[in-house]
C-alpha positions in Angstrom: 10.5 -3.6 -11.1 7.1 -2.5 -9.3 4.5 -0.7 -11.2 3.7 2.9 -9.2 1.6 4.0 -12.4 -2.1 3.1 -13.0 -2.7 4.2 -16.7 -5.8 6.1 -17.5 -6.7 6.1 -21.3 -7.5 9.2 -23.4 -8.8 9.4 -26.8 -6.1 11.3 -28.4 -2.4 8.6 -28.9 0.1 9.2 -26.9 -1.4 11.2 -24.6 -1.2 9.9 -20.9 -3.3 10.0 -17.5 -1.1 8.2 -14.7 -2.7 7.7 -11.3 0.0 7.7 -8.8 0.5 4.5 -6.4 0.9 5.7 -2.9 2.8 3.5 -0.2 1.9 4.9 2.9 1.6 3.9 6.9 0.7 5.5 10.1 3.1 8.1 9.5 2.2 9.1 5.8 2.9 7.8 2.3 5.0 8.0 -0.3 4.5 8.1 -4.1 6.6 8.1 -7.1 6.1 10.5 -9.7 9.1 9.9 -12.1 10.8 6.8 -13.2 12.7 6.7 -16.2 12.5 2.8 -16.8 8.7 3.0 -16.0 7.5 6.4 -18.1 9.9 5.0 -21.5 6.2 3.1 -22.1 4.4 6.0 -22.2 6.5 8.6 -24.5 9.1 9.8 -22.0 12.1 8.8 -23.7 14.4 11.8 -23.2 15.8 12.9 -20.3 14.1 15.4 -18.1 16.0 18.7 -18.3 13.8 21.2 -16.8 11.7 20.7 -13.4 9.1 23.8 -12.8 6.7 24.3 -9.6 3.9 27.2 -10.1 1.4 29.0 -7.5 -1.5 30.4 -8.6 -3.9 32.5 -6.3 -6.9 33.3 -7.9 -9.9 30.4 -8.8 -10.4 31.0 -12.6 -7.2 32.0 -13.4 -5.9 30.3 -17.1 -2.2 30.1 -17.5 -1.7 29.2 -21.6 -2.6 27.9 -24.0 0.9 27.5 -24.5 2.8 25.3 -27.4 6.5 25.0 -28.7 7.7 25.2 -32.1 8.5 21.9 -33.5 12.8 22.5 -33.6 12.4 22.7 -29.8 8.9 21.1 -28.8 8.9 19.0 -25.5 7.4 16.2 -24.0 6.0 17.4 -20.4 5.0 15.6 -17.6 2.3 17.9 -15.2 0.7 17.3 -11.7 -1.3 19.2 -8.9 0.4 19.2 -5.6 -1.8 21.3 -4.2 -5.9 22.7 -4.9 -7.4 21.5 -8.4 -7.2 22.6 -11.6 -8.8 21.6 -14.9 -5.9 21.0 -17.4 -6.2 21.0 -21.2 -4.5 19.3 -23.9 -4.7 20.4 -27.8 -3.7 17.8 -30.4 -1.8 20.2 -32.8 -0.3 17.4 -34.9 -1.9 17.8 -38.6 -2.1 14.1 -39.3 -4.1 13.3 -35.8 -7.2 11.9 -36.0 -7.8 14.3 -33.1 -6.4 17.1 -34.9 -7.6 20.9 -33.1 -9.8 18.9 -30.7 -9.2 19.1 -26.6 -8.8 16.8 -23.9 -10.0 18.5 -20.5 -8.5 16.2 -17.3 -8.9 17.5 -13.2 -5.7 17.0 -11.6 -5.5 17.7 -7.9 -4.0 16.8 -4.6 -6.7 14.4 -4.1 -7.0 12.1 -7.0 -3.1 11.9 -7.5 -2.8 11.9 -11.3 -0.3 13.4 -13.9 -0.5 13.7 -17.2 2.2 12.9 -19.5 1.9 15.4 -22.8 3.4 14.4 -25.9 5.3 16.6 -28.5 2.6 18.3 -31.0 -0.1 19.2 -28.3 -0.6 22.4 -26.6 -1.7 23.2 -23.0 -3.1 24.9 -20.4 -5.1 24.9 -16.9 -7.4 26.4 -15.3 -7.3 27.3 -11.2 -10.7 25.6 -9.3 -9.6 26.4 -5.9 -7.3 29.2 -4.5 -3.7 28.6 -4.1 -2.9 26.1 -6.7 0.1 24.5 -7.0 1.5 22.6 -10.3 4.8 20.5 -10.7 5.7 20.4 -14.5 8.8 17.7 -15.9 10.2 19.5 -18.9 12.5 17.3 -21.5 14.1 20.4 -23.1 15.3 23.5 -21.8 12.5 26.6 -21.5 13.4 29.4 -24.4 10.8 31.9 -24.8 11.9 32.3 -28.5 10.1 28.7 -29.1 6.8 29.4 -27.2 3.4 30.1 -29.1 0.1 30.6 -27.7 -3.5 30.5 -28.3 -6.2 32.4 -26.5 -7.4 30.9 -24.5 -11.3 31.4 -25.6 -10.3 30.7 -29.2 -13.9 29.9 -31.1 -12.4 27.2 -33.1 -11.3 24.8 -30.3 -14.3 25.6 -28.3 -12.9 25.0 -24.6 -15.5 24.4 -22.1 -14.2 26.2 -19.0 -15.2 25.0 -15.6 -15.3 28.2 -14.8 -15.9 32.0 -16.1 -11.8 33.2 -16.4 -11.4 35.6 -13.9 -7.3 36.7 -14.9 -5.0 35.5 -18.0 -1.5 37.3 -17.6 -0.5 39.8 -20.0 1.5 37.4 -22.4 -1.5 35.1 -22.6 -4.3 37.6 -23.5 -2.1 38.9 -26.4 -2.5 35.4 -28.2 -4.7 35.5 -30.9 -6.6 32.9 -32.5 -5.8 29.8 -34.6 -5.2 31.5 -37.9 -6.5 29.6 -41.4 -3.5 29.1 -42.5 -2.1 27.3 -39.4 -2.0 23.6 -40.5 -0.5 22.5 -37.1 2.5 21.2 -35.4 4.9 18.3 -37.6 6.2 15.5 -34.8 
């Protein structure tokens, strides 16, 4: 089997940067972005339920910070197809050495990377560039009664923003901050 991933390490385990090998010629390329044998190294071991494609118009905009709860959390698999973002991780598992901290990755349609997020971490991205689109591989089925945010300017992880916001959607600006009591997400 040929290898169509270049990993990129993080500090945080288990989570993964992938460039993306293209094969390309006079009239293009192509480049893989899933393979089940291949990803199985880096976390994805379920099957890939869910397949999502976003556009976002306006530079600035943040769309999470978004989590699961643990009976339904996911592994998911994110890339720019088009523009750049700036995409966050969380670490939300309790017994992380990276526990609360962030991990802030560009992902564009220039430097061809995903990121492959494991269960216990939260996310989120921020628009550099009008128009952005973003692919997202899901391994369980979306059910809003399992999503949880966190604003996205909460003072305890202390996200440094490329950019000043300019729009969070209804849902997202309702999310409060990390409470106390919140001891994180069990993987």
């Amino acid at each position: 089997m040929s290898r169509r991933f270049d990993p990129v390490v993080t500090p945080f385990e288990g989570l993964t940067v992938l460039g993306l090998q293209r094969l390309g010629d006079s009239r293009g390329y192509l480049e893989r972005m899933f393979c089940a044998g291949e990803l199985e190294q880096y976390g994805v071991t379920d099957p890939i339920r869910q397949i999502s494609h976003t556009l976002t118009h306006k530079p600035g905009t943040v769309r999470g910070i978004h989590y699961r709860r643990p009976e339904r959390d996911e592994v998911k698999i994110v890339t720019c197809l088009k523009g750049r973002v700036f995409d966050v991780t969380i670490d939300l598992r309790p017994d992380s050495p990276t526990a609360f901290q962030w991990h802030g990755e560009e992902l564009s349609e220039e430097n061809h990377r995903m990121i492959i997020i494991p269960k216990g971490f939260a996310h989120a991205f921020q628009t550099l560039e009008p128009d952005c689109e973003i692919l997202y591989f899901h391994t369980v089925d979306y059910d809003p009664a399992y999503e949880e945010g966190i604003h996205a300017t909460d003072p305890r992880l202390a996200i440094t923003w490329p950019e000043p916001i300019s729009e969070l959607s209804a849902k997202d600006a309702a999310f409060g901050a990390i409470t106390p009591d919140f001891k994180g997400l069990p993987t």
